[in-house]
N, C-alpha and C positions, 0 to 999 in steps of 0.2 A: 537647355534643360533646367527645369526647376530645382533650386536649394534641398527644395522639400517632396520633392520625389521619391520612392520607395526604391529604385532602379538600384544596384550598385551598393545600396547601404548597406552597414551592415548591421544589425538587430540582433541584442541579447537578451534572450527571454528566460527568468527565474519560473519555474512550473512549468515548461514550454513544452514538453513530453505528452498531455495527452488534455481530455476535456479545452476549455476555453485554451488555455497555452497550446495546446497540441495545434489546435485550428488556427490557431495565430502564425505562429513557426508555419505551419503550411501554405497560407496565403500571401505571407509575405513572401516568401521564398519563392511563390508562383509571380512575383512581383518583379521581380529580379534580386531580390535582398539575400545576403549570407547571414544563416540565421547560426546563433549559437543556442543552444540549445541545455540549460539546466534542468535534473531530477534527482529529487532528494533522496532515494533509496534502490536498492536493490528489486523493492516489490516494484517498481513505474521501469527499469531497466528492458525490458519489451515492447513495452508504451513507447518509450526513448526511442528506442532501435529502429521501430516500427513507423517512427514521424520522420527520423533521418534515412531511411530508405526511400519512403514514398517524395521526399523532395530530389534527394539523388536520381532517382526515378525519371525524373520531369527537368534533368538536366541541371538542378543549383545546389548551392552548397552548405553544408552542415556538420556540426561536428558537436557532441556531447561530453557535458561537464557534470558529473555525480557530487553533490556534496549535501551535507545539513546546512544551509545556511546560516543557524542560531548562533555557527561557531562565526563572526564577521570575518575572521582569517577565509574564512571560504569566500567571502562574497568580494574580498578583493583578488582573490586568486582568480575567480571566474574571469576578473573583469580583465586582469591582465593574461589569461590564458588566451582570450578572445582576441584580446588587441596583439597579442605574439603571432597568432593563426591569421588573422585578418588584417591588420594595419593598422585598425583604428574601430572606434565604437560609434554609431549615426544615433543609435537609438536603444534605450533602454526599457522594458517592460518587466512587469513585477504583477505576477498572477496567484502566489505562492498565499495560501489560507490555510488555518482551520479552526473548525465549526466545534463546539460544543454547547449543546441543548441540556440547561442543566438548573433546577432549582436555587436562588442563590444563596439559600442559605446551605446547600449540599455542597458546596466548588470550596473545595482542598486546595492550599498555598500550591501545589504543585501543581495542580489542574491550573490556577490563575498565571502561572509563572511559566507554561508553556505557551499559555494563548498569548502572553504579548509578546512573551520569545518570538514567535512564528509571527503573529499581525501585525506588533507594532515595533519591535526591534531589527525584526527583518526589513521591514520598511524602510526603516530611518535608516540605517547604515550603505541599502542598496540604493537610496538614493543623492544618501553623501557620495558612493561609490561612483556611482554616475555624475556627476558635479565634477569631480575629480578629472574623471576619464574620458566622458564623452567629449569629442571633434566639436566644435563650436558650430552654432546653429543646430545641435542636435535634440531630440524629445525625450523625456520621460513620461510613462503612465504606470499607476498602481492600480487595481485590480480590488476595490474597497466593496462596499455592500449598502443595499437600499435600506437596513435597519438602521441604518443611522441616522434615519427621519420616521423611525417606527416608535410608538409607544408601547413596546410590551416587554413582558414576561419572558426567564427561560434562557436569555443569548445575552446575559450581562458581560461575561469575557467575551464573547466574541464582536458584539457591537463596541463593548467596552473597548478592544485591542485594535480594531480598526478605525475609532472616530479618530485618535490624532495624526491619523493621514492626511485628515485633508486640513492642518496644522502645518505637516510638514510640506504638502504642497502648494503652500499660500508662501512659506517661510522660502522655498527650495526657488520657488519661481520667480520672487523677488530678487532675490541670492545670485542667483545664474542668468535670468533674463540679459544682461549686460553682453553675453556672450551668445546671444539669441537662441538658448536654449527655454523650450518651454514645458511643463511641470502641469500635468492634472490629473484626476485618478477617475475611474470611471467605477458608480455604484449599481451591480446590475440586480433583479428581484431575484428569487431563489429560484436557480439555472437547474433545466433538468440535464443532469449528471450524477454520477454517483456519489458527486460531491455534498450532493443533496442529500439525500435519501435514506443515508446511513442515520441517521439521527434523529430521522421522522416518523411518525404513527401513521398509518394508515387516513385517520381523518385528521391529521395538521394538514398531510400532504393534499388532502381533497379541500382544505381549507385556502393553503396558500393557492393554490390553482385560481377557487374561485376570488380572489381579493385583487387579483390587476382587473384593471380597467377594461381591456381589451383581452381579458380572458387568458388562463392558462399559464405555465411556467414561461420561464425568460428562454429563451432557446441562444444557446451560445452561438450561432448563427445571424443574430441579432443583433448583438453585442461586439461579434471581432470586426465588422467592418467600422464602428465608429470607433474602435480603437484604433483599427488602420489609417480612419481618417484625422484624429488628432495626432499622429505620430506624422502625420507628413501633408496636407492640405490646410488640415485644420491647426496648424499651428498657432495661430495666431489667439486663439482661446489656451488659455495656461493660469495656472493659480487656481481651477475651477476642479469641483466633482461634481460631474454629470449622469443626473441620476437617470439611467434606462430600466425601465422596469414594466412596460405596458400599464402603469396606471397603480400600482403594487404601492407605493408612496409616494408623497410629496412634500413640499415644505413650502 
C-alpha cells in the first residue's frame, strides 16, 4: 500500500463542520480516514453533529473539537486531543476564513485585527502546529483565496489576511520537507456557500458568476477532490498555491 494513501490516516480538519470542510471530513472519511473534526462555535455545533453522524453512518470514524482557534492554546489542544483519540496525525487541513467586504478607508483597528486573527494568525500557528505533530511523510493544505491574484477594491483585510499564507507555505515546506512532509494551500474563486453571499449585493454576486472563464461560482465539489488529491497522490507538489477557480483569476 501506498505512503500516501487516504486509507487508515488519520485527517484533522480546522472548519471541517460543514461547507468546503464539511465535504472534506466527509470524503475522506468515505476513504477510509479518521477524520477529526473542528467548529468554532456553538451556531456550526448541528453542522458538526450532522457531518459526524453521516460518516458514522457509512461505517468510519469521527470525533468533534469546538474551539476559537485565535486563542493558539486551542489549535494545539486540537492537535493533541486528536493524537490522544487516534495515535497520530497523517494529515492536516486548514479551511477556517472570514470575508469582510468593506471600504478601506471605513475598516476599524478592530475589523483589521480579527481578519488576521482568523486568516493569517490562525494559519501560521496551525501550521507550526502541524510541523510539530504530524507522523512523518504527512500533508498540510490551507484553504487561501483567488484574490490574491485579483486587482480590486473592498477585500483589503481579507486578501490582505490571506496572502501571507502562501509565505508561510513556501517557508513551512522547505522546513518540513526533510521529513517528507509536504505544505500548499489551495486558492479557490468565490464558492457558492453561505460563506459567500453574506456580504454580497445582488449584482457583485451576478458579477463574480460571470467573471470565471468557464462560467459560474466555484462549486465546492470542485475544489475537495484536488484537496484530496494533494494530501495524498499529489504529494509531491508542496510549497505551491493552486489557484482553482474556472478562469476567476490568474497570474
Amino acid at each position: 500500500m501506498s505512503q500516501h494513501t487516504i486509507q487508515n490516516k488519520v485527517v484533522l480538519i480546522a472548519g471541517g463542520a460543514k461547507n468546503l470542510g464539511g465535504l472534506l471530513s466527509r470524503n475522506l472519511a468515505a476513504q477510509g480516514a479518521k477524520i477529526a473534526i473542528h467548529y468554532n462555535s456553538e451556531a456550526t455545533r448541528a453542522d458538526a453533529e450532522a457531518t459526524k453522524a453521516a460518516i458514522e453512518a457509512r461505517g468510519g470514524e469521527a470525533f468533534l473539537f469546538q474551539a476559537d482557534l485565535t486563542d493558539v492554546r486551542q489549535i494545539t489542544r486540537f492537535f493533541e486531543e486528536t493524537k490522544a483519540r487516534f495515535g497520530g496525525i497523517d494529515i492536516a487541513i486548514n479551511t477556517v476564513g472570514k470575508v469582510l467586504k468593506k471600504p478601506y478607508v471605513d475598516t476599524t483597528e478592530e475589523e483589521y485585527d480579527s481578519m488576521f486573527d482568523i486568516n493569517s494568525k490562525v494559519a501560521y500557528f496551525f501550521i507550526q502546529e502541524a510541523g510539530k505533530q504530524l507522523n512523518d511523510n504527512g500533508k498540510i493544505c490551507t484553504i487561501v483565496t483567488s484574490l490574491l491574484a485579483a486587482f480590486t477594491g473592498y477585500y483589503s483585510t481579507y486578501e490582505g489576511g490571506k496572502a501571507p499564507v502562501e509565505h508561510f507555505t513556501r517557508a513551512a515546506a522547505k522546513e518540513f520537507g526533510g521529513r517528507g512532509i509536504s505544505v500548499t494551500a489551495v486558492a479557490p474563486g468565490p464558492m457558492d456557500t453561505p460563506f459567500f453571499y453574506g456580504q454580497e449585493s445582488e449584482d457583485a454576486v451576478a458579477y463574480h458568476k460571470s467573471a470565471s472563464a468557464l462560467g459560474g461560482l466555484t462549486d465546492i465539489r470542485d475544489i475537495a477532490p484536488l484537496v484530496q488529491f494533494l494530501v495524498s497522490d499529489g504529494w509531491w507538489i508542496t510549497g505551491q498555491t493552486i489557484f482553482a477557480n474556472g478562469g476567476y483569476t490568474t497570474r
